[in-house]
C-alpha positions as CSV (number, residue, x, y, z in Angstrom):
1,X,-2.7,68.2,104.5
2,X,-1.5,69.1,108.0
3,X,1.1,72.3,108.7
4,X,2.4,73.6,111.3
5,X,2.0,77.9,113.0
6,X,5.2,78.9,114.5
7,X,4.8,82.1,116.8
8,X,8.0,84.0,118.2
9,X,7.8,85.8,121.1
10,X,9.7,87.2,123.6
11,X,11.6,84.4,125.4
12,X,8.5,82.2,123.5
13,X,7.8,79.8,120.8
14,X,4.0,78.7,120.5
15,X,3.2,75.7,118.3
16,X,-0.1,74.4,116.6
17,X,0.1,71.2,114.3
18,X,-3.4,71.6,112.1
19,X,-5.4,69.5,109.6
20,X,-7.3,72.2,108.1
21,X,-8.7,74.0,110.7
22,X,-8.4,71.2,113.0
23,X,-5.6,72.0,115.6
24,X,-4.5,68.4,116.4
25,X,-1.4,69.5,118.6
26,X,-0.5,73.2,120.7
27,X,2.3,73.6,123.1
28,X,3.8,77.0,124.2
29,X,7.2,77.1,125.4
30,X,8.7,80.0,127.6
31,X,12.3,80.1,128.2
32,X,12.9,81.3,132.0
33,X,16.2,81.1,134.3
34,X,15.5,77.2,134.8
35,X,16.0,76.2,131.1
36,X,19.4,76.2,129.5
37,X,20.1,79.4,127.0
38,X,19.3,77.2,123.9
39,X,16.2,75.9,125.2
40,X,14.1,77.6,122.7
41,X,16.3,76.7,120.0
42,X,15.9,72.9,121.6
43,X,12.2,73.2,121.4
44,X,12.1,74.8,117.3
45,X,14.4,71.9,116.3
46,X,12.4,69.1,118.3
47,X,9.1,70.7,116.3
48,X,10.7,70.6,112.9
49,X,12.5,67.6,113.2
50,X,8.7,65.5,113.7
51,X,8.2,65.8,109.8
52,X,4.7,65.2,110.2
53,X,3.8,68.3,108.3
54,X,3.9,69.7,104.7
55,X,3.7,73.9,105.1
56,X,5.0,75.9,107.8
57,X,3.2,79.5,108.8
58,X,5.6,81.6,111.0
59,X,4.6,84.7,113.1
60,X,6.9,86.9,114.3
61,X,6.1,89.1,117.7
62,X,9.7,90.0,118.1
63,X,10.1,93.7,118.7
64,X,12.8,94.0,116.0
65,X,10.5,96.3,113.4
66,X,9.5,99.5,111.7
67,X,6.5,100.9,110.2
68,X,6.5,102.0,106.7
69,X,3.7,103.6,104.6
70,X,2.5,101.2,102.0
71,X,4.6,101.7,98.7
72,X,8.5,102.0,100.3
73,X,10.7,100.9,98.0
74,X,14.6,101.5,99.6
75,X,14.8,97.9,100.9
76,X,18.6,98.7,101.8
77,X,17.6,101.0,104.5
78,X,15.3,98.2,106.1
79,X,17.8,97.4,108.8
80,X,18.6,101.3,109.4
81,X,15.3,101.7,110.4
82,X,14.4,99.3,112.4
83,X,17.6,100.2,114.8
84,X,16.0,103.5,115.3
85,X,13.4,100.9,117.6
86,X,15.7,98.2,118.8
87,X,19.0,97.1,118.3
88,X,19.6,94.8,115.4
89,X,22.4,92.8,114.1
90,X,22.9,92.0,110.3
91,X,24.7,89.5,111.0
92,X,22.4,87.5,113.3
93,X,19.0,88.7,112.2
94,X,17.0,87.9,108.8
95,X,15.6,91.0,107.7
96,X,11.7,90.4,106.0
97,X,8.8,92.8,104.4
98,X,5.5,92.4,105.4
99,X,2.9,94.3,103.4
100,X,-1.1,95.6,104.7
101,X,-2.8,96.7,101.8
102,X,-6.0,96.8,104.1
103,X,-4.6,100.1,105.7
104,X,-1.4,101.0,103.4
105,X,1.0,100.1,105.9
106,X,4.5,97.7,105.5
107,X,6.3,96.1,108.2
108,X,10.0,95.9,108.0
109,X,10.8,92.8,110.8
110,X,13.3,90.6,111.4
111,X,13.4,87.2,113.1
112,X,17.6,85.7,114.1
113,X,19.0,83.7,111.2
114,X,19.5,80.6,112.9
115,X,15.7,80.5,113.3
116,X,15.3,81.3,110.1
117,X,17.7,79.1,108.5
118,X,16.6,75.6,110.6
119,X,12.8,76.8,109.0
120,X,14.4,77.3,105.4
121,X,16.1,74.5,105.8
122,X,13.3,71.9,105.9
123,X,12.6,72.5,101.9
124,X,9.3,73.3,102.9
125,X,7.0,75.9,101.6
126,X,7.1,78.5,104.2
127,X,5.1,82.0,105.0
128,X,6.8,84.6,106.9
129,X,4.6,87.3,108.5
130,X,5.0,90.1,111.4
131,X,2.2,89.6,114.2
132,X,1.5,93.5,113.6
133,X,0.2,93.0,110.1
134,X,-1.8,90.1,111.4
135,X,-3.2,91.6,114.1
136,X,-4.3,95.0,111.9
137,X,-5.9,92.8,109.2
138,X,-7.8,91.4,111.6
139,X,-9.2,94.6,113.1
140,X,-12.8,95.9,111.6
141,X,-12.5,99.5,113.1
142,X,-15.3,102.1,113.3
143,X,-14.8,105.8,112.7
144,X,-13.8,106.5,115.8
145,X,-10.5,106.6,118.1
146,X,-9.3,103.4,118.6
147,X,-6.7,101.6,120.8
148,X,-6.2,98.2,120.5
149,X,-4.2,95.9,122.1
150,X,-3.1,92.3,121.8
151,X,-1.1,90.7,124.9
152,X,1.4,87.8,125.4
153,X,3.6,86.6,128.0
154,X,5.5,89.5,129.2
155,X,4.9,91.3,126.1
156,X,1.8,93.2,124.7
157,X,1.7,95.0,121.2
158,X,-1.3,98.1,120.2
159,X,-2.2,100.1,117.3
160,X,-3.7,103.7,117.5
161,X,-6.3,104.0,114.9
162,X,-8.1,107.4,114.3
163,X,-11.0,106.6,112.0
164,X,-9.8,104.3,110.3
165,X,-6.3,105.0,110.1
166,X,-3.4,103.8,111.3
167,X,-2.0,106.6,113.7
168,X,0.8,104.6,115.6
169,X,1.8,100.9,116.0
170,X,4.0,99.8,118.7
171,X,5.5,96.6,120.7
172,X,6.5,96.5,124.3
173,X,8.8,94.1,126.3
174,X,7.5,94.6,129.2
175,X,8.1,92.5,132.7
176,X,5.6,94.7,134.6
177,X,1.2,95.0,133.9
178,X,2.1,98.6,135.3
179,X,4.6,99.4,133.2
180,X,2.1,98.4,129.8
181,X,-0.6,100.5,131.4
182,X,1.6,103.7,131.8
183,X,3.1,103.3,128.3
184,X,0.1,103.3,126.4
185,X,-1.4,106.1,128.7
186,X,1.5,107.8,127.7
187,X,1.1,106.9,124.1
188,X,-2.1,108.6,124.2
189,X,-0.9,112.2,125.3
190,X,1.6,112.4,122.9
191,X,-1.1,111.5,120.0
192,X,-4.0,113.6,121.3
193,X,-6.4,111.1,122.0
194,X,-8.6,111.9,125.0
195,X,-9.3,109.3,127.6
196,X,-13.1,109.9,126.6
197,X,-13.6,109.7,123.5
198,X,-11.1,106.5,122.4
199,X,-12.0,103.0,122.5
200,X,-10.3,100.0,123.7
201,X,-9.7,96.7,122.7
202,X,-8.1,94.2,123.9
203,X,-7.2,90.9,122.7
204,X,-4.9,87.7,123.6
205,X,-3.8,86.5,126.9
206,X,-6.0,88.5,129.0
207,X,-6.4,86.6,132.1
208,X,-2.2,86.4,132.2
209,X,-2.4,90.3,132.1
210,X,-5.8,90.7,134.3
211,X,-3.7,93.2,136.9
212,X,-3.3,95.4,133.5
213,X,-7.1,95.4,132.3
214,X,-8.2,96.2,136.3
215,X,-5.8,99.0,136.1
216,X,-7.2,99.8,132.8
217,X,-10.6,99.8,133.5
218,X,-9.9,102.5,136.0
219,X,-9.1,105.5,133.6
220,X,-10.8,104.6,130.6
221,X,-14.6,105.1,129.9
222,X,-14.6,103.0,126.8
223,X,-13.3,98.8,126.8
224,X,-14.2,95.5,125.7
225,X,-12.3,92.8,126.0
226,X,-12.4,90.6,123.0
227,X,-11.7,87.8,123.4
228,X,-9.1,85.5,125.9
229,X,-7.1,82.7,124.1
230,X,-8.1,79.7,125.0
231,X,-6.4,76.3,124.3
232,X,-6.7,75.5,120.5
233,X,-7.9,79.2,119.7
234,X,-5.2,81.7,119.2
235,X,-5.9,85.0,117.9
236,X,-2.4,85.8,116.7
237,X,-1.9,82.4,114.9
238,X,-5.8,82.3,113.7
């Protein structure tokens, strides 16, 4: 059976076709001032319209979100919430719940309804998740301080974890390395972590990001770089 991982990012679509765990087929698509406006749509409706494909996964790194403890029921305020982050637009933006049990944490997210409806609209079985609750299952953390952070184009996205749990979650759009180093610098003041005694992680497109990590290097005592993603090995689609 072959599906199809659909990750939205800012001004990005990412594609994988896979058999299994085979990924037969990856492009990544970044709108810029060359393409036309619709050029991402262009792209989602060229993907769906192969048919070569029988389940669609779909990963959301849109920074239209909120963080919930586990167990929060008042669905209705979903979209209340998440404008306290970013503006959102009922109208134009599906809202979504996606649940961690690992570390008793929800995601309210949303992804924009015409995305979501040409998916729907397909008839295929399809998974909606928020790249947060991905990336947090993924993460094995000791008892320790923790930052870790996965990057994208233009983007990154970290959790603060203090032994073992989740202390902060947060997604940047972000045009300047600079401007991800002194946000999560400044992250850490306001949350009490010393520079000392909190490791780093870091995770995704690292050699797009590499002025960041130099930066990075500089203040911080503890970091390992996890891994880069490499053709055919995605960590936020994985």
């Amino acid at each position: 059976m072959e599906k199809i991982k659909l990750l939205f990012t800012k001004d990005g679509l990412q594609y994988q076709l896979l058999r299994g765990k085979t990924v037969l087929e990856e492009q990544n698509f970044i709108q810029t001032e060359e393409h036309a406006a619709d050029f991402i749509v262009e792209r989602l409706d060229h993907i769906l319209a192969q048919k070569n494909f029988t389940a669609i996964s779909v990963v959301s790194a849109l920074n239209h979100f909120t963080l919930m403890p586990e167990g929060f029921s008042d669905h209705a305020l979903g979209y209340d919430l998440i404008a306290f982050n970013a503006p959102v637009d009922r109208e134009t933006e599906e809202i979504m719940l996606s649940v961690n049990k690992k570390f008793a944490v929800e995601f309210y997210f949303t992804l924009p309804k015409n995305f979501y409806q040409k998916i729907k609209s397909t008839g295929l079985p399809v998974n909606f998740n928020f790249s947060g609750e991905k990336f947090l299952n993924a993460l094995t953390p000791k008892n320790q301080k923790e930052i870790h952070i996965n990057l994208y184009h233009e983007q990154c996205e970290f959790f603060a974890l203090d032994r073992k749990k989740v202390i902060l979650y947060n997604n940047l759009d972000l045009s300047s390395e600079v401007d991800f180093l002194y946000f999560i610098m400044f992250t850490l003041s306001k949350i009490g972590f010393g520079i000392d005694e909190t490791y780093f992680f870091v995770y995704g497109e690292t050699t797009e990001n590499e002025t960041f990590i130099a930066e990075l290097k500089k203040f911080v005592r503890h970091l390992k770089i996890v891994f880069d993603n490499i053709p055919q090995k995605n960590f936020a689609l994985s």
